[in-house]
C-alpha positions in Angstrom: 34.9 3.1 -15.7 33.2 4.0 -19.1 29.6 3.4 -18.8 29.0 3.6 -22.3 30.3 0.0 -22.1 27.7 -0.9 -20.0 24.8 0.2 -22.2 26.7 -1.8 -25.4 26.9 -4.5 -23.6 23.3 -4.6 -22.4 22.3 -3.2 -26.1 24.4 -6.3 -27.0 22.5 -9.0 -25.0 19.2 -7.8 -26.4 20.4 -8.1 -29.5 21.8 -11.3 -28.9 18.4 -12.5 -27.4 16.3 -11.1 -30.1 18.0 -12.5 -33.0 18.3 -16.4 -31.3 14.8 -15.9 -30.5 14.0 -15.2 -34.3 16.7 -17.5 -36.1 15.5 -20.1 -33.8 12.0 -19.8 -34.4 11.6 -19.9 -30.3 8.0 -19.9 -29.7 6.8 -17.1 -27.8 4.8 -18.7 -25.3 8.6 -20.3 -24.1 10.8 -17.2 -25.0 9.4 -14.0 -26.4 12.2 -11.7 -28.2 12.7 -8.4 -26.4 10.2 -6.5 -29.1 7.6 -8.5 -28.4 8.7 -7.8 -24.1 8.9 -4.6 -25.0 5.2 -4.1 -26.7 3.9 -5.7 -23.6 5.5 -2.8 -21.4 4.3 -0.4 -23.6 1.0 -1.7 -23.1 1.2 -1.8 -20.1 2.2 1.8 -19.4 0.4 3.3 -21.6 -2.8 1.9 -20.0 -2.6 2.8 -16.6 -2.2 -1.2 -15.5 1.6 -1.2 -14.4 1.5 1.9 -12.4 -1.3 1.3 -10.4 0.3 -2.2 -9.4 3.9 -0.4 -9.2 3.1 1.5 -6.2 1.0 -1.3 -4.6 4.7 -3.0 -4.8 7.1 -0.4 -3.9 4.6 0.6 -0.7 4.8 -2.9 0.3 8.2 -3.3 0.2 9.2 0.0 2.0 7.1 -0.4 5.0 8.2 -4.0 5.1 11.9 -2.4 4.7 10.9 -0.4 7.9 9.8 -3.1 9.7 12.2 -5.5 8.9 15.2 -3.1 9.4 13.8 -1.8 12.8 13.3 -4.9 14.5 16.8 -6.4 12.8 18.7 -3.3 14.1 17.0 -3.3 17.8 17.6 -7.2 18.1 20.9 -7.1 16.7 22.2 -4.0 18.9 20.9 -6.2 21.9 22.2 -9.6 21.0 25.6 -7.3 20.5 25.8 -5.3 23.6 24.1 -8.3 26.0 25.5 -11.6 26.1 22.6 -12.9 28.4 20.4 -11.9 25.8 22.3 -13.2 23.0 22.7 -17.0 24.9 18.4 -16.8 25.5 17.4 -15.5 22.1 19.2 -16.1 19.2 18.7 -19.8 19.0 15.4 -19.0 18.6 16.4 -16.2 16.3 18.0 -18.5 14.1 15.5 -21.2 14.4 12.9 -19.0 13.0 15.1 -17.7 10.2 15.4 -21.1 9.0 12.3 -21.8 8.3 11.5 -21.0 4.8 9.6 -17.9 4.2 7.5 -19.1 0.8 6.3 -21.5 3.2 5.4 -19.1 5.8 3.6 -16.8 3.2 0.6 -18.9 3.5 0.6 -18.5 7.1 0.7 -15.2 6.8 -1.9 -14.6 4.3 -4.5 -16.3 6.8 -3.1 -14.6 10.0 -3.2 -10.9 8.2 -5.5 -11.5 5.2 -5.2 -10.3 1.9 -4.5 -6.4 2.3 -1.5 -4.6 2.7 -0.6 -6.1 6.2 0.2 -9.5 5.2 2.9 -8.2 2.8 4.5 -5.8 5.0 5.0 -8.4 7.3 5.9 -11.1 4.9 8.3 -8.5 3.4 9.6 -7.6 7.0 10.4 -11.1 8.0 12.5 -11.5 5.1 14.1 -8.7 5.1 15.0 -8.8 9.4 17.5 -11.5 9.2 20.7 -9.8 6.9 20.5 -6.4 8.9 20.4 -8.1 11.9 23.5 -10.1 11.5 25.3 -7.3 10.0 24.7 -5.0 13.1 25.8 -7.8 15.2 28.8 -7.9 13.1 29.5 -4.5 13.4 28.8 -3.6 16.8 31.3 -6.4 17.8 34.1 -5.1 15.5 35.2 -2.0 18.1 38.3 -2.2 18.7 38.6 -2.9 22.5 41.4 -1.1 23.1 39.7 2.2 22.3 36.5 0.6 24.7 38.9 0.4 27.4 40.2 4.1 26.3 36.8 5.1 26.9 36.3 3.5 29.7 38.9 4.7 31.7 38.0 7.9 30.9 34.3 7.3 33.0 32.6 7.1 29.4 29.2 5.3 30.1 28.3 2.4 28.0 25.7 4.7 26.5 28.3 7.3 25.2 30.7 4.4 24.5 28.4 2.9 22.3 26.9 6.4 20.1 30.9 7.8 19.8 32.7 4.6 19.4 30.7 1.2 18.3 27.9 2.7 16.2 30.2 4.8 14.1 32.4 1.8 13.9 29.5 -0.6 12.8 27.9 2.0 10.4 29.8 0.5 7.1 28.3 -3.1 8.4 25.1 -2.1 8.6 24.4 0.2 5.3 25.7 -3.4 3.9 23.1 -5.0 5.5 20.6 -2.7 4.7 21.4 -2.7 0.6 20.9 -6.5 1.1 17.6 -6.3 3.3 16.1 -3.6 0.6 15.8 -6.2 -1.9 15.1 -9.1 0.5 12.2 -6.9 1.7 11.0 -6.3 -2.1 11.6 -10.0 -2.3 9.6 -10.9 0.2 6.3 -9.1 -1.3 6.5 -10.5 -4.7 6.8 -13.6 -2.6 3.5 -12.7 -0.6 1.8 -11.8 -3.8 2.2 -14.9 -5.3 0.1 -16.6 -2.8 -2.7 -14.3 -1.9 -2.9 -10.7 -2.8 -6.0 -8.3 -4.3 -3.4 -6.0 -6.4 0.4 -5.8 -6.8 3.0 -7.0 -9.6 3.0 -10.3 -8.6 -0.3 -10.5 -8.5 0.2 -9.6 -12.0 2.7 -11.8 -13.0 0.2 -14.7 -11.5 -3.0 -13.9 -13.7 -0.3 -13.3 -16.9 0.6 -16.9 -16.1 -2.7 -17.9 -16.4 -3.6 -16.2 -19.8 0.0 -17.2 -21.3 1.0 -13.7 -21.6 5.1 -14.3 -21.7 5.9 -11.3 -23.0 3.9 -9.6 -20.2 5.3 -11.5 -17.3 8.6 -10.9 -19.0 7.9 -6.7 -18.8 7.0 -7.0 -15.2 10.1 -8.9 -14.7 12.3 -6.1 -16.5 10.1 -3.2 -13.7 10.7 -5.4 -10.7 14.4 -5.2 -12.0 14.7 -1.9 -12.3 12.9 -1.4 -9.1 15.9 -3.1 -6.9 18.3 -1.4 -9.2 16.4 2.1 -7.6 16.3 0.9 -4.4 19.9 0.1 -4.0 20.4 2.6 -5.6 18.5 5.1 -3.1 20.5 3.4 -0.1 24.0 3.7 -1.8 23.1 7.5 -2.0 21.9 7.3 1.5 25.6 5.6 2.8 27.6 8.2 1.0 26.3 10.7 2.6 26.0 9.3 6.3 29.1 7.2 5.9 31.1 9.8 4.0 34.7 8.3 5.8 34.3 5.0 4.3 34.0 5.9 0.7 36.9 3.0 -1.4 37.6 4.4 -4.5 36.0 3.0 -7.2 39.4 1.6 -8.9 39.7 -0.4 -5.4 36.5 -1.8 -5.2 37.7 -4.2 -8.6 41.0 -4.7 -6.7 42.5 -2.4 -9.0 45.5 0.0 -7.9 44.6 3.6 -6.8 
């Protein structure tokens, strides 16, 4: 893979974008051109705003990771390992996952107020769901002849599940983690929007109301690059906990080795 290729075609796009935006005489209320985008980031920056509001963001979004991901992987490990549980709880589970979480938000906001606890949880809640699913997934994928292996050899459930089904289910679950990351980033933008004292979607909503595009467009581009960095960061994280599971990166495309 040649990621010069990448940066043309991204240089390529922008340039694309800036010169329809310009030919087209696109007002910039609708569609600013990526200079204009990119003044607005430089302002930004350069006065302090966006980094203040950055880590408002990024703290929500990892303690709602946290909570999210704890609960999804507890809950999923016993809907997994306890059929009783699993027959009791995850209709309800599922129930509450399907109730829409911008409607929730509201909810939320009242419940936890404006602070930092209303979008951890908010973030949390949106987040649980993937990870849970995937641990479920990948608890359940042991292979039972190796259980049975175990068994036989007066391996207690406890072992059996730390030497066999957790190694097994790791690939699952780093999945469902890269997917929960940005759900749980998600999920605070979403909280922002409808109540929040600080944070970039609290930004984005009083840009809205001033008309500045261009800005709402540079906080767009940082929220962007903010998932890219927090995949990113978990990707790392799988490669080096799930070294054995590592496709080359030919294969991942479907290509030949």
């Amino acid at each position: 893979m040649n990621p010069y290729l990448r940066l043309l075609l991204m240089v390529a796009i922008l340039a694309v974008w800036e010169g329809a935006a310009r030919l087209l005489h696109v007002p910039a209320y609708i569609l600013p051109p990526p200079t204009a985008v990119a003044m607005g980031l430089y302002r930004g920056i350069a006065s302090g705003l966006y980094v203040e509001h950055v880590w408002i963001t990024m703290l929500e979004t990892f303690l709602g990771f946290l909570l999210g991901a704890s609960a999804g992987f507890a809950l999923g490990t016993f809907v997994a390992l306890s059929r009783r549980f699993e027959y009791y709880l995850y209709p309800v589970i599922i129930m509450f996952q399907a109730m829409p979480k911008v409607a929730l938000a509201p909810l939320i906001i009242v419940w936890f107020g404006l602070d930092l606890t209303s979008k951890v949880v908010n973030a949390g809640l949106v987040c649980f769901f993937p990870l849970m699913v995937n641990t479920i997934v990948g608890l359940r994928s042991a292979d039972e002849d190796r259980v049975s292996l175990m068994r036989s050899l007066a391996a207690s459930p406890t072992q059996i599940f730390w030497m066999l089904r957790l190694p097994g289910a790791l690939p699952s679950i780093f999945a469902g983690l890269e997917i929960a990351m940005i759900f749980a980033l998600i999920g605070a933008i979403v909280a922002e929007f409808v109540g929040a004292q600080a944070g970039l979607g609290m930004l984005i909503q009083s840009m809205n109301f001033s008309m500045d595009v261009a800005g709402q467009f540079s906080v767009l581009f940082i929220l962007s690059l903010i998932g890219l960095s927090l995949n990113a960061i978990v990707l790392a994280i799988r490669r080096k906990v799930v070294f054995w599971d590592r496709p080359a990166p030919e294969n991942r495309l479907g290509g030949k080795p």
